[in-house]
C-alpha positions as CSV (number, residue, x, y, z in Angstrom):
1,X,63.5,-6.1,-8.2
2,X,66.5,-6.6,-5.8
3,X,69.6,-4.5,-6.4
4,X,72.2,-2.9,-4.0
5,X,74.2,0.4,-5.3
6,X,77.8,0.7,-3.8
7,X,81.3,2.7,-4.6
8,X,83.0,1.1,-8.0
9,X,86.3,-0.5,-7.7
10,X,88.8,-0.8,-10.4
11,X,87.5,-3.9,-11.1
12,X,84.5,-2.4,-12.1
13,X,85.9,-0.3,-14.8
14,X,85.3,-2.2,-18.1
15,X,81.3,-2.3,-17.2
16,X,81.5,1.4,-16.1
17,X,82.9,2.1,-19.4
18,X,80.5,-0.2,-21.4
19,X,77.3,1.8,-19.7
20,X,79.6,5.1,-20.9
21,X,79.5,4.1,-24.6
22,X,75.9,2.8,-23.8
23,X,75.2,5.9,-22.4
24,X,76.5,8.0,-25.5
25,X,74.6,5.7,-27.8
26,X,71.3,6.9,-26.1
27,X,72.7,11.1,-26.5
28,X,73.1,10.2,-30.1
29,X,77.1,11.1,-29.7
30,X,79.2,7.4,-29.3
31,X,81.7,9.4,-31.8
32,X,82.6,11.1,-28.5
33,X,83.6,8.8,-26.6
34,X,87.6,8.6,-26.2
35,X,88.3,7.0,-22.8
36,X,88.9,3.9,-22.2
37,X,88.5,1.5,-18.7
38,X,92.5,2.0,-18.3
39,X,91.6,5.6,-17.7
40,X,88.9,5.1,-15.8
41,X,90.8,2.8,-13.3
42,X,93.8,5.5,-13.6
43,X,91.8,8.6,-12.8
44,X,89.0,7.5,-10.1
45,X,91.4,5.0,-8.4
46,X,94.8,6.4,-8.1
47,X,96.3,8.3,-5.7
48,X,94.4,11.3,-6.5
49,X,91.4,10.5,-7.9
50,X,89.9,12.6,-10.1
51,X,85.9,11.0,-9.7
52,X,84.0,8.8,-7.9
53,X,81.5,6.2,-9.2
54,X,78.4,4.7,-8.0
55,X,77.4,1.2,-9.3
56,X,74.0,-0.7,-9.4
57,X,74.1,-4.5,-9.3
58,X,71.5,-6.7,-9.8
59,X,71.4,-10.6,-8.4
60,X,73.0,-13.4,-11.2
61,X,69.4,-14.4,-11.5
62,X,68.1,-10.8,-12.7
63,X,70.9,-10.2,-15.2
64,X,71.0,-8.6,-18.4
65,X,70.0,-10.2,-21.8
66,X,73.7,-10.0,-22.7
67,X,74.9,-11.3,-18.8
68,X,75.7,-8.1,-17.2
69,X,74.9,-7.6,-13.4
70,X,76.3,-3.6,-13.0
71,X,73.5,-2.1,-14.6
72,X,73.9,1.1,-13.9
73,X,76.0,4.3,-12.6
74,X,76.6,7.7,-11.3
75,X,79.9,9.3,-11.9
76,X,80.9,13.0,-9.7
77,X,83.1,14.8,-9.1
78,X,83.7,18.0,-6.3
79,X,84.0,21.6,-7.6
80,X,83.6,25.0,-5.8
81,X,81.1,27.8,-6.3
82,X,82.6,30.8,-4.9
83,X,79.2,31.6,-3.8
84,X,77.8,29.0,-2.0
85,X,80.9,26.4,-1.5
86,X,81.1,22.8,-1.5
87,X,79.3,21.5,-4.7
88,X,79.2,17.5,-6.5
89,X,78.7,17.8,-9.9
90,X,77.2,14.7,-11.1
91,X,78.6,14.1,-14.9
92,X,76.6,10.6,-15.3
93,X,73.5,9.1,-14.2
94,X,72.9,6.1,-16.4
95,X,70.6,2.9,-16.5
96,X,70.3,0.4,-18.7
97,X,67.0,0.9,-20.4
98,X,65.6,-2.7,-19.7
99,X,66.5,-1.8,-15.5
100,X,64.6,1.8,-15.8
101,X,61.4,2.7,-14.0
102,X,62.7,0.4,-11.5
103,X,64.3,3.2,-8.9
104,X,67.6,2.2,-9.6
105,X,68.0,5.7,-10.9
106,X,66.2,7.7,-8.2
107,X,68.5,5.3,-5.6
108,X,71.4,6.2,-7.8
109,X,71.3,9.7,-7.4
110,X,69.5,9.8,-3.7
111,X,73.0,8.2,-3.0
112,X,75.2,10.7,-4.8
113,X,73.2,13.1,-2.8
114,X,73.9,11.3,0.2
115,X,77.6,12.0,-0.3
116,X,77.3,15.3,-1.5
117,X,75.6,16.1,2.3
118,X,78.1,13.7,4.0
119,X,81.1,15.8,2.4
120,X,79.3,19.0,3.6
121,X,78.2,20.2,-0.2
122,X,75.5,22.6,-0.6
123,X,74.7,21.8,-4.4
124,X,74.2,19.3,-6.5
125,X,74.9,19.7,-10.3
126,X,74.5,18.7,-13.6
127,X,73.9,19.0,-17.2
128,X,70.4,17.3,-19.0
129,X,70.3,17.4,-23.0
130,X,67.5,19.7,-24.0
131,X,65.5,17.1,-26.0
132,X,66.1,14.4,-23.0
133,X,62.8,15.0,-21.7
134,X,62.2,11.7,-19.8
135,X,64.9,12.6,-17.5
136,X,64.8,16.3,-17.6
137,X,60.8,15.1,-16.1
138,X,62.7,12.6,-13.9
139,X,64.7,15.9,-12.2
140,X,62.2,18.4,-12.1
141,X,60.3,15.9,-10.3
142,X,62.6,15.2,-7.5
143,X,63.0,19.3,-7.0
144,X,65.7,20.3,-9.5
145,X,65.8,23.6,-11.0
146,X,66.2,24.3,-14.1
147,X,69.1,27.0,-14.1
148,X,69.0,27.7,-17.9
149,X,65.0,28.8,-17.8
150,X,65.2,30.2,-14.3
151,X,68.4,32.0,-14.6
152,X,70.1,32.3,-17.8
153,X,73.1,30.4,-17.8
154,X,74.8,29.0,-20.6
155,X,77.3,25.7,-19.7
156,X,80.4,26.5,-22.0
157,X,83.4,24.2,-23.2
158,X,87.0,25.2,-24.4
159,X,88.2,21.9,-25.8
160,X,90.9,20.8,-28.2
161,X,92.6,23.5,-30.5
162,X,90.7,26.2,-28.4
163,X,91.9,24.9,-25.4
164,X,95.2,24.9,-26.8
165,X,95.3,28.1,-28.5
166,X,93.8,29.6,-24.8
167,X,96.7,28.1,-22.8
168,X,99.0,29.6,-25.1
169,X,98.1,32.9,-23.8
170,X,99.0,32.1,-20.8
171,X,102.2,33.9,-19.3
């Protein structure tokens, strides 16, 4: 099957955010889900963008049951290790499940990588749901490691009252 993958543009928002909720569905956690495509368009294509996006189109003639073309994403963002430097951390890399097995994932993500090398980054992150096996398969495969058996770490979150309650402390 034909697709291309290329940078999102504001335009793109509303799909981007209808694979998010799709995307949720799948983790079992749509309750999650607060942002909307006005966000999206706010924070990844203002003056300071806060992400970047990666769509997947298929042709008119291979849309989607329900007449959708962007059929997948991959949403990054840079961060720092004090260690090693430069670093994408990829919070999204999504499908729709009737596209999958198709390598619009692997391209997807080869693509993310792409950047991550173009912006000189020596890592390439991101988190996998422990009972997500499919994918957790999908990475392994392609020469991830798994940080959390090979290492240790735990990923951690201060949000809402704890987040406030910690910034209170500040000086």
């Amino acid at each position: 099957m034909r697709f291309t993958i290329c940078a999102a543009k504001p335009e793109d928002c509303k799909d981007i955010a209808r694979m998010i909720m799709e995307l949720a569905v799948y983790e079992k956690m749509p309750d999650q889900v607060k942002i909307s495509h006005k966000e999206l368009e706010r924070d990844g294509f203002g003056p300071n963008p806060f992400y970047q996006c990666l769509v997947a189109e298929v042709p008119e003639e291979h849309k989607s049951k329900d007449g959708h073309t962007k059929v997948g994403y991959a949403l990054f963002f840079y961060t720092y290790s004090t260690w090693k430097g430069r670093t994408v951390y990829m919070e999204d890399l999504y499908v729709m499940p009737e596209y999958r097995g198709k390598g619009i994932g692997k391209a997807l993500m080869a693509t993310v990588a792409k950047v991550a090398k173009e912006q000189h980054c020596v890592r390439l992150q991101f988190s996998v749901l422990d009972w997500n096996k499919p994918s957790l398969d999908f990475y392994l495969s392609k020469g991830a490691e798994d940080l959390t058996a090979k290492e240790g770490w735990h990923f951690l979150r201060f949000h809402g009252i704890a987040l406030d309650n910690l910034g209170l402390e500040a000086p």
